[in-house]
C-alpha positions in Angstrom: 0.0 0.0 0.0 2.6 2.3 1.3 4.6 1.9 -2.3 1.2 2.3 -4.7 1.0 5.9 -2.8 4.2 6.6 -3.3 4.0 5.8 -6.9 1.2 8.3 -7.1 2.3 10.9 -5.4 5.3 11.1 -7.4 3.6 10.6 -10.6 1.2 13.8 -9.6 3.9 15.9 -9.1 6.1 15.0 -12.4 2.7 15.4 -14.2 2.5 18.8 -12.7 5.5 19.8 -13.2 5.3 19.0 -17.3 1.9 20.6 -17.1 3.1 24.2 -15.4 6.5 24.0 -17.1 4.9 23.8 -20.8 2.3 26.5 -19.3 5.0 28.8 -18.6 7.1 28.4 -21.7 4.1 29.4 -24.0 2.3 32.3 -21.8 5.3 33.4 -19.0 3.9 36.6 -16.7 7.6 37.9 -16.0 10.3 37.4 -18.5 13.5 35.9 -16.7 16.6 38.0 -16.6 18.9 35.4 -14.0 19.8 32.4 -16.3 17.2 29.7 -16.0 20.4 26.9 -15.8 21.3 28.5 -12.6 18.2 29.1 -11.0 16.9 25.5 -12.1 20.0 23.7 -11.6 20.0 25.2 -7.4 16.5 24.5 -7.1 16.5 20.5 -8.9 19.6 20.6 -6.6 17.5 21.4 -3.5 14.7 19.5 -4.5 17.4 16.2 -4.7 18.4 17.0 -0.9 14.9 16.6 -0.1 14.7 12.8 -1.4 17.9 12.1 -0.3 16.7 13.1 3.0 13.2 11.5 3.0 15.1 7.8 1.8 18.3 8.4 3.9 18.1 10.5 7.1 14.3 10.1 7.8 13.3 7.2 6.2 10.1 6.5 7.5 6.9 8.3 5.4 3.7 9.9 6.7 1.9 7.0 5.3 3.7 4.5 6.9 3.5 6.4 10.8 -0.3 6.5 9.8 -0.4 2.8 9.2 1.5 2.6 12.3 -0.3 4.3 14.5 -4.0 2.7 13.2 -2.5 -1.0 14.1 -1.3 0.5 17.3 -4.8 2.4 17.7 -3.2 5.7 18.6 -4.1 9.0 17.8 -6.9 11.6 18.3 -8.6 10.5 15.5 -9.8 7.4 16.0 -12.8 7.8 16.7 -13.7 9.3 13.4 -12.4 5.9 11.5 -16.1 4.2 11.2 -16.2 7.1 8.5 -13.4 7.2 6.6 -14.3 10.2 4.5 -14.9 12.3 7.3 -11.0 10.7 9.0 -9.5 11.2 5.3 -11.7 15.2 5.4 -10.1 15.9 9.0 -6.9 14.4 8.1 -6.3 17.5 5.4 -7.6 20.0 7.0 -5.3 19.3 10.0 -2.3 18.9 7.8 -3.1 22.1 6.0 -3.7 24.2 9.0 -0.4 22.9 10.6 1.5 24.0 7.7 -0.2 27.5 7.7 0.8 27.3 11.3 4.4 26.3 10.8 4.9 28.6 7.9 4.2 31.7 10.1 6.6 30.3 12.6 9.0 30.2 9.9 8.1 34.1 9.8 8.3 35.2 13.0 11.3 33.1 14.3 14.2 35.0 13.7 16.7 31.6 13.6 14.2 29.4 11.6 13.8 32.7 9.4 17.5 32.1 8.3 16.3 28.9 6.9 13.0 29.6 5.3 14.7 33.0 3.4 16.4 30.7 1.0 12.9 30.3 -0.2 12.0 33.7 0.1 15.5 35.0 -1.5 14.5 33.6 -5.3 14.4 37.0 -7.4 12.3 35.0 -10.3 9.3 33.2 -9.0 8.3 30.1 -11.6 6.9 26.6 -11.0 10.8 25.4 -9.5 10.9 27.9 -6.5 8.0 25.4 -5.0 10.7 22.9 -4.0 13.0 25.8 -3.0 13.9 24.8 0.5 17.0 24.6 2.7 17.9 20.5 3.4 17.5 21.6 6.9 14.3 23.5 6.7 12.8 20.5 5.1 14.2 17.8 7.7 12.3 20.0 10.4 9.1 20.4 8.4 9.3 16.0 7.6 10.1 15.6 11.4 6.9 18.0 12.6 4.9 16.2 10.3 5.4 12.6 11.1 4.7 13.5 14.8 1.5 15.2 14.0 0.1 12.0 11.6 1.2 9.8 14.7 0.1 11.6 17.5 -3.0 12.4 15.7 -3.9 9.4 14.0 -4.2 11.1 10.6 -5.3 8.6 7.9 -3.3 7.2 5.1 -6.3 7.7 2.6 -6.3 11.8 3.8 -2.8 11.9 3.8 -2.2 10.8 0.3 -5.0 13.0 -1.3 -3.4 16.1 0.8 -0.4 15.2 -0.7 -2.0 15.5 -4.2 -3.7 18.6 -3.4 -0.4 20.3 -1.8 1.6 19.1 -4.8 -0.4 20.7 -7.7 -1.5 23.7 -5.1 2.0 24.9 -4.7 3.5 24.2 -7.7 0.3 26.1 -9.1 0.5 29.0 -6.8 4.5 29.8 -7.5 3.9 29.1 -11.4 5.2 32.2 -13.7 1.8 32.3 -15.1 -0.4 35.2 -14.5 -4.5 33.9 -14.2 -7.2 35.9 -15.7 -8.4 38.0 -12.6 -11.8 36.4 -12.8 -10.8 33.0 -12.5 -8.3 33.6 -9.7 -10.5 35.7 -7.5 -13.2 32.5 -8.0 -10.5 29.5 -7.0 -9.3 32.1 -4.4 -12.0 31.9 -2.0 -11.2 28.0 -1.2 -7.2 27.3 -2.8 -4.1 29.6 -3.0 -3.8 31.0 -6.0 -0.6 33.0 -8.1 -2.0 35.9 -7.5 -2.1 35.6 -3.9 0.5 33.9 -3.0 3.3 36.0 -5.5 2.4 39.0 -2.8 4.0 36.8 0.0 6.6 36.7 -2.3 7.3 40.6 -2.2 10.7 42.1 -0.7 8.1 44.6 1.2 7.5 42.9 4.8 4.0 43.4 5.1 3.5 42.0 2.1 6.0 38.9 2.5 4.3 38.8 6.3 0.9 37.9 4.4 -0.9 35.0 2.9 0.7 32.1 4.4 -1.7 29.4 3.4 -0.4 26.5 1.3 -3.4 24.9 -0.1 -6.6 26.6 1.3 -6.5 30.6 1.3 -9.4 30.6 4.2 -6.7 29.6 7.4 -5.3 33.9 6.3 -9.3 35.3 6.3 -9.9 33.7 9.8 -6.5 34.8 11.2 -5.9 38.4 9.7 -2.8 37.4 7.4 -4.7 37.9 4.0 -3.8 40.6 1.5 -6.1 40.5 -2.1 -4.4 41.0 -5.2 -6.5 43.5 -5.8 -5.2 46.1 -3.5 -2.1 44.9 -3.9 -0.4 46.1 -7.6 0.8 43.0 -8.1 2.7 44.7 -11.4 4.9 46.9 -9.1 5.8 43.8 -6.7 9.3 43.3 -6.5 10.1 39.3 -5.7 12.9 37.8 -3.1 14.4 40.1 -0.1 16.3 43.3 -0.1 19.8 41.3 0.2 21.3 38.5 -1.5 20.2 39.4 -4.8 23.8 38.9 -7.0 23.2 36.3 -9.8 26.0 34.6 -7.4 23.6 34.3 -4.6 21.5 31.7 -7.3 24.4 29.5 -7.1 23.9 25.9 -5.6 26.9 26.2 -3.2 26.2 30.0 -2.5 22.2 29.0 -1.8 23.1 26.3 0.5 25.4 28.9 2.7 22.9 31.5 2.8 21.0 31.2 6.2 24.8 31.4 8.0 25.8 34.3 6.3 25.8 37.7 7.9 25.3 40.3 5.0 26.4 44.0 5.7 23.1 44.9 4.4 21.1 42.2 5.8 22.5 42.9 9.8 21.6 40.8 12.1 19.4 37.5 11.3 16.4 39.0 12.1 13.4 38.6 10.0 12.7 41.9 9.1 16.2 43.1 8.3 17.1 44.8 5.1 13.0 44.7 3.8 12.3 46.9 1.3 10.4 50.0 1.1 6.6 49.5 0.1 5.7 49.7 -4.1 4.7 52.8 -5.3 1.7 54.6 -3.7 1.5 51.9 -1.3 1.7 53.7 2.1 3.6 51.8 4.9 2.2 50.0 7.5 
């Protein structure tokens, strides 16, 4: 069982990848001025530390902790199993929320900032900054995530189509693709979107302090972090931080080294250092 979900979780994400990649080679929003070799090569690089880590250093999957835990009958969640829709419904919108949750943690911690701004520090948004993510960032997140399936008692059914959702979700919402406003203020009001989610992707901290969901955009309504594209001149947005922005900073090597380096214009690792100013006619907050 645990292989077959494996096999189709990978396969969604390849699919999606093809799918946004041809997408974004015939109808780009932003025309790329950093080479795409570098930027693709860091971020497949990246991505390739994230497997090596899920089959080397933490081998055990979420599906496997949730089959686990059910034979063990753990978890929160058991009584929900007579129906296993409504254990497979819970299941993702627990998952979800606690990567909303962690994801603002990653924002207001000023050391786990240091990790999570190698995400944040791509100039060029497109489909490949979705796997964008320090090998350290990602152990915590796999780590966090196997003790909430097990403590929880998340099913493997709910896990798997979270999985789906999250893979095509986020590869979606960081594509270089810009959505007819119609169409992404209608998915908007249930899944992230590009429009939304490019805004957290601003150098201007209120901005990059917004929208935190990863696959539902309601967890930033009921909590205050939402910001709608519309009030938002998503044309004057300028992506990544204030610092590390040399074409060197792209580089694998240079990428892996960033959360331990002390720019002179960055300061201190604190989350808010070296921001930028707000876009034009946009009045700070």
């Amino acid at each position: 069982m645990s292989e077959i979900i494996t096999l189709v979780q990978a396969n969604a994400f390849y699919v999606a990848l093809i799918v946004f990649a041809l997408l974004e080679l015939f109808a780009p929003w932003h025309r790329h001025r950093v080479s795409l070799a570098i930027r693709w090569t860091t971020n497949g690089g990246l991505y390739a530390m994230t497997l090596l880590l899920h089959r080397v250093v933490l081998p055990a999957t979420a599906i496997e902790v949730a089959g686990s835990a059910f034979a063990a009958e753990h978890g929160l969640l058991r009584p929900l199993i007579g129906s296993e829709w409504l254990a497979a419904a819970a299941t993702v919108l627990i998952l979800d929320a606690c990567k909303y949750a962690e994801h603002v943690v990653l924002h207001r911690s000023a050391l786990l900032w240091r990790l999570h701004l190698v995400h944040h520090a791509e100039t060029e948004i497109d489909f490949t900054t979705a796997e964008r993510h320090h090998p350290l960032e990602t152990l915590g997140s796999m780590v966090l995530t196997l003790a909430i399936v097990g403590g929880l008692g998340l099913t493997a059914e709910g896990i798997l189509l979270y999985a789906i959702l999250a893979v095509a979700v986020t590869i979606w919402s960081h594509a270089n693709l810009q959505w007819p406003a119609g169409l992404d203020r209608a998915v908007r009001t249930i899944f992230v979107t590009p429009g939304m989610h490019f805004i957290h992707h601003s150098t201007w901290q209120p901005q990059t302090d917004s929208n935190y969901g990863v696959v539902f955009s309601f967890w930033d309504r009921t909590f205050g972090t939402y910001r709608a594209p519309e009030s938002e001149r998503l044309d004057e947005i300028t992506a990544g931080l204030e610092y590390f922005r040399e074409p060197d900073d792209m580089r694998f090597l240079r990428t892996l080294a960033l959360p331990f380096v002390r720019d002179r214009q960055a300061g201190a690792p604190v989350p808010d250092a070296g921001r930028a100013q707000p876009p034009a006619g946009e009045a700070a907050e």
